[in-house]
C-alpha positions in Angstrom: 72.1 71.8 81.1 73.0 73.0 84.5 74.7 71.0 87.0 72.2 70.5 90.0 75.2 69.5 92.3 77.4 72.9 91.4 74.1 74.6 91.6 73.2 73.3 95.2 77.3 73.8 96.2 76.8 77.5 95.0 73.8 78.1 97.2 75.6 77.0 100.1 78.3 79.0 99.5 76.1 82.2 99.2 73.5 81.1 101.9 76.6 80.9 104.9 78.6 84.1 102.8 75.0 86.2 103.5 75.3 84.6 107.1 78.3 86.3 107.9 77.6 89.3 106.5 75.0 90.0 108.8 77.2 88.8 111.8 79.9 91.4 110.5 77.1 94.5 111.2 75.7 92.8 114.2 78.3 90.7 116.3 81.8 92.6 116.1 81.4 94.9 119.1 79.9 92.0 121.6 83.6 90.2 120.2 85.2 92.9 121.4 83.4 93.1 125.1 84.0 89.4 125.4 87.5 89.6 124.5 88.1 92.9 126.7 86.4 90.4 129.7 89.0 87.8 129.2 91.3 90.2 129.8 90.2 91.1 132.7 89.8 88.1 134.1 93.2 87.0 133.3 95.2 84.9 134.7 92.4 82.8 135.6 91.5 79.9 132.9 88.5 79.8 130.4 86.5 77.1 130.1 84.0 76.6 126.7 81.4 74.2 126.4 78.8 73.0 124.3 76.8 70.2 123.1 76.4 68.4 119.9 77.9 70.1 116.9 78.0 73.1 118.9 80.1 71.5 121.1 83.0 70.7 118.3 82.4 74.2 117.5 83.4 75.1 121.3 86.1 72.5 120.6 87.6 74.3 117.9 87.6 77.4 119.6 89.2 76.4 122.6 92.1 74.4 120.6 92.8 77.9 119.0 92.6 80.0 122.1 94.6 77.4 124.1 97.5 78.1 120.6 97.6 81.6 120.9 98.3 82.2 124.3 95.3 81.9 125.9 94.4 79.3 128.4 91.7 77.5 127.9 89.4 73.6 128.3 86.7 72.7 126.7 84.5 70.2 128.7 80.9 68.7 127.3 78.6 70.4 128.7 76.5 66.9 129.1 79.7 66.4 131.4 80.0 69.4 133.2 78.2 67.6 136.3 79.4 64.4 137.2 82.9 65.7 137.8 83.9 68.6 136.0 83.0 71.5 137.6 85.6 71.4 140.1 87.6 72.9 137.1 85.0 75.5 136.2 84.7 76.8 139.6 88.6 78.2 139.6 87.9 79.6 136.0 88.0 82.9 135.4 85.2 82.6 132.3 82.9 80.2 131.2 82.2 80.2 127.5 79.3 78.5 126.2 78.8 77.7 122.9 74.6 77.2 122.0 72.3 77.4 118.3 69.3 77.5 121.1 70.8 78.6 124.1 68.4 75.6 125.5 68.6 72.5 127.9 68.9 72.3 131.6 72.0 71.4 131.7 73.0 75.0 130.1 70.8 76.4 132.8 72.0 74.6 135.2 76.0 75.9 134.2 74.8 79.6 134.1 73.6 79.6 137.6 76.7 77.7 138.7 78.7 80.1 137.2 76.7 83.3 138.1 76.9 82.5 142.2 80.5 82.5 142.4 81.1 85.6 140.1 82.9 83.9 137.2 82.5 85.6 133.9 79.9 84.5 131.2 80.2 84.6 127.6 77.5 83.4 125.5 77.8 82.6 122.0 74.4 81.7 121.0 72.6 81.3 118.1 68.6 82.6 119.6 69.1 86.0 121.0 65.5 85.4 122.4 67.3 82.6 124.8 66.2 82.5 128.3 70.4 82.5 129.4 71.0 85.3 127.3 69.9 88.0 130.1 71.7 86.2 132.4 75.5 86.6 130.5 77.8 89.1 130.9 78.6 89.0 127.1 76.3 87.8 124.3 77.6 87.2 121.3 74.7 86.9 118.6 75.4 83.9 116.4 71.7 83.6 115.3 71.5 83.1 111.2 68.4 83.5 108.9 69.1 80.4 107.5 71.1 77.1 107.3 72.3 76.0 104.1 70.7 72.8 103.4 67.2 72.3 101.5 65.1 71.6 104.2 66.8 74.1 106.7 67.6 71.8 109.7 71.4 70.9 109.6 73.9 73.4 111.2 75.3 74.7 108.3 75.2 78.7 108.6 75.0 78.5 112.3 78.6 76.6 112.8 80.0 78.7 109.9 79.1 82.0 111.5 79.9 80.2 115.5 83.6 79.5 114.1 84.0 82.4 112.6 83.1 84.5 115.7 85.3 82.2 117.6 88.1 83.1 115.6 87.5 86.8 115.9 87.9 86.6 119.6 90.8 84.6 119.5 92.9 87.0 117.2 91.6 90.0 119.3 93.1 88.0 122.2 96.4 87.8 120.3 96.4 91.5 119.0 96.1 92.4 123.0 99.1 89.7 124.0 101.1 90.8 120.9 101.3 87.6 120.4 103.3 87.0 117.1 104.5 84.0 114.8 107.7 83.6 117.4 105.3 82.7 120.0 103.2 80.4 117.7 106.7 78.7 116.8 107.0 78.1 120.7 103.5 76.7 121.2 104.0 74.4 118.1 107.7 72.6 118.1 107.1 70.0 116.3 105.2 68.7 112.8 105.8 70.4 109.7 104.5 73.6 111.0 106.6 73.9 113.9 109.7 72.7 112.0 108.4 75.7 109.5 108.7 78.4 112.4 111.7 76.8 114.2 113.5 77.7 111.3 116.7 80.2 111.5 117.9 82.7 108.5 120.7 79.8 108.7 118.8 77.3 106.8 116.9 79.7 104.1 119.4 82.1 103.5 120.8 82.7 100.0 125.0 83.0 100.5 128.1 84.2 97.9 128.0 82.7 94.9 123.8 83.3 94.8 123.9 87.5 95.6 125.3 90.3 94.4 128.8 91.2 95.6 131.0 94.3 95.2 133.8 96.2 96.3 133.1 100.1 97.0 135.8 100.9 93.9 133.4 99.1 91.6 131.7 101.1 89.1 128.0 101.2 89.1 127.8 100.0 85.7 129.0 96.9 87.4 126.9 97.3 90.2 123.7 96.6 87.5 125.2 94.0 85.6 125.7 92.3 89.0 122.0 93.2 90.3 120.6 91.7 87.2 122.4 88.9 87.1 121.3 88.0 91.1 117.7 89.9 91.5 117.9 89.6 95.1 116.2 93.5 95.3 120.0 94.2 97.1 123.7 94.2 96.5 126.2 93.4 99.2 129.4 95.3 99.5 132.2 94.2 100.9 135.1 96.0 102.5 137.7 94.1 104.0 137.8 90.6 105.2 134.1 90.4 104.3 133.5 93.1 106.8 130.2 95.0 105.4 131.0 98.4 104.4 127.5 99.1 102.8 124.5 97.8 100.6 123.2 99.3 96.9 118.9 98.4 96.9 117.1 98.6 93.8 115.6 101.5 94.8 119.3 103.0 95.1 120.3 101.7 91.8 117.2 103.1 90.2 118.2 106.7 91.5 121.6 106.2 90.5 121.4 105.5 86.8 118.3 108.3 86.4 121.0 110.7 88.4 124.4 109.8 87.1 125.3 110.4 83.3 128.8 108.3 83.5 128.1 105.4 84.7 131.8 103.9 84.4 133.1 106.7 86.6 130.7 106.4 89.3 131.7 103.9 92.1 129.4 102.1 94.0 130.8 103.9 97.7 129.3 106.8 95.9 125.7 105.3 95.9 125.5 102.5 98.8 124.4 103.4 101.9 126.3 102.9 104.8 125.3 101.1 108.4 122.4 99.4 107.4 119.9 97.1 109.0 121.0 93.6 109.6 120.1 90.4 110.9 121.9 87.6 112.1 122.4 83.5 111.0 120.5 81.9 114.2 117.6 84.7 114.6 114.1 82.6 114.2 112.7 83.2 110.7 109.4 84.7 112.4 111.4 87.3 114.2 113.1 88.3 110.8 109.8 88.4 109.2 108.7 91.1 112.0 111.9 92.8 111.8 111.6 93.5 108.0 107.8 94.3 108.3 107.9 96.4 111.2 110.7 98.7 109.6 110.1 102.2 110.0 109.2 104.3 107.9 108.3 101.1 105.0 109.2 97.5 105.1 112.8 96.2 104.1 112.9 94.3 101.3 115.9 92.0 101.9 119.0 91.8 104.7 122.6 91.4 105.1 123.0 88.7 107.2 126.3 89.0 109.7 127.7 87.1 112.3 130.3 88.6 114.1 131.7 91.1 111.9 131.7 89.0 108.6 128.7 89.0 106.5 127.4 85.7 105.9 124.7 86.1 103.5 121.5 87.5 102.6 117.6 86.6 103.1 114.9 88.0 101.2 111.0 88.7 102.5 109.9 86.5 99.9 112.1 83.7 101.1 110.5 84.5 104.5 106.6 84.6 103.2 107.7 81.3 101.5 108.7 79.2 104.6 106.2 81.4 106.9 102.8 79.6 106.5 100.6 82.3 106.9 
């Protein structure tokens, strides 16, 4: 016999997944136009608004614009007049967050807004709403259905709100460029910001936990040592632990399907010289971009020097491990 409750869970599931499917086809270009309007307005603030559980909706959405770069305040709209819209009237936009797109007090904002040329965004769930003619940008959030039985609670409607929301955040950030060093910024403390405060310092693996040679070792060396530390790169050291090159596995591969003695092959013969590095105190975000921003593939792994001695070596999957992503 069936579980009812897995049953019921399931249709949920499938009810708000078939919800924002439909807001894929139908809402991504009015994302883009509100974004490209926020732009514009810039550096003015946005405010959002909304009431009831569109209102922690417009919450939500504000929290994450505010952490990306964006400025932004999110007032109840219930409160917008008995002493809030002195804020709204130095904003550059006002988004408003609506299932109906209903109530006087959302009238009454729109109007405000409209008369002193501030930008409106809609994201409203009835595109037959008398505000919608009246916004610069509406974003449809409408939804055949909600989830639940008798098709009354915002289910589908906050699901498909929050998700445009995010949409026009990361377009925001895309435009800023604004990347995991910047989030770090925005976020110094907790265990998040303590994750992206990180340097290569504190993750990095050092000798004793890589592969290490000299340019007169042999290569058959070089992949006893590469198998022994599967780092994905071998370190080699000239003098005073000044870098004279690195061996990847892509290098070693070559070598052994090119060279037929591998005793009398030295590793200077296969390393490549002046390659990429990174130092100790660089911000593990910044390393992250640095290795997957390498033209023309990503890097794999990095000697790590400071001054002219190299210190160690971090991998990307050291980095995707202490990077929440």
């Amino acid at each position: 016999m069936s579980d009812p409750f897995v049953e019921r869970a399931r249709l949920v599931l499938q009810t708000e997944r078939d919800a924002l499917e439909a807001a894929i086809d139908r809402s991504t270009e009015h994302v883009a136009h509100a974004a490209r309007l926020i732009l514009e307005r810039e550096p003015k603030d946005v405010i959002i608004t909304g009431v009831g559980k569109s209102g922690h909706v417009a919450h939500k959405l504000a929290a994450t614009l505010s952490s990306v770069g964006t400025r932004t305040h999110f007032y109840w709209t219930s409160e917008m007049f008995h002493g809030d819209l002195g804020a709204v009237d130095q904003a550059g936009v006002v988004i408003v967050v609506s299932k109906s797109g209903t109530g006087s007090e959302i009238a009454q904002l729109v109007e405000f807004a409209r008369q002193r040329g501030i930008g409106l965004i809609g994201l409203i769930g009835d595109r037959h709403a008398p505000i919608v003619s009246k916004l610069d940008v509406f974003i449809d959030a409408s939804v055949h259905q909600e989830a639940d039985p008798e098709g009354f609670v915002p289910t589908s409607s906050t699901t498909v709100a929050l998700a445009l929301g995010d949409a026009l955040a990361v377009c925001l950030m895309d435009a800023k460029g604004f990347t995991a060093v910047d989030f770090a910024a925005f976020h110094p403390n907790g265990a998040l910001g303590a994750r992206l405060n990180r340097t290569v310092r504190d993750v990095m693996a050092t000798e004793g936990d890589v592969p290490v040679l000299q340019p007169d070792d042999t290569v058959r060396e070089l992949a006893i040592q590469m198998s022994k530390y599967p780092t994905g790169l071998a370190l080699v050291y000239g003098a005073d632990k000044r870098l004279a090159g690195v061996v990847s596995d892509g290098d070693l591969r070559r070598s052994l399907s090119e060279v037929t003695d591998l005793s009398n092959t030295h590793v200077s013969e296969v390393m490549t010289t002046h390659p990429t590095t990174i130092g100790p105190d660089v911000h593990l975000a910044h390393a992250l971009s640095v290795m997957e921003g390498h033209q023309p593939g990503a890097i794999s792994a990095l000697p790590v020097v400071e001054g002219e001695q190299v210190v160690g070596l971090i991998t990307i999957h050291q980095l995707h491990r202490e990077i929440p992503s």
